[in-house]
Phi, psi and omega in degrees: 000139186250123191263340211286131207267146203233114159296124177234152205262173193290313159300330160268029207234292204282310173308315197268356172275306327294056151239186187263162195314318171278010190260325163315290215289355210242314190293337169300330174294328183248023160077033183274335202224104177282108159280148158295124134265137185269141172346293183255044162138205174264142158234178169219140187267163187271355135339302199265358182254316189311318194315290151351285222268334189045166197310319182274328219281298178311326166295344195093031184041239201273319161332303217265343208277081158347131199229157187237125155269154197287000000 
């Protein structure tokens, strides 16, 4: 198992969310998505993107999700 924690600059954050860059910038602004700083900038570790995508996100969300009729 590789314990080792992996930095993402904010655009690759946004690749790996499959959102766009201002939408990273916007979930940081309201504290959904905790970034490092880093020398050179904001990173987001891939712990805090897994923390993120949370368990239905990773599954495939609301697709994925079983629905019941009446």
């Amino acid at each position: 198992m590789n314990s080792q924690i992996t930095f993402h600059t904010l655009e690759e954050a946004a690749w790996i969310l499959g959102v766009s860059r201002p939408a990273v910038s916007r979930a940081i602004r309201t504290g959904e998505l905790r970034p490092t700083r880093c020398r050179s900038g904001l990173r987001v570790s891939s712990p805090e993107l897994a923390r993120w995508l949370g368990p239905s996100k990773q599954d495939g969300g609301a697709a994925c999700t079983p629905t019941t009729s009446g």
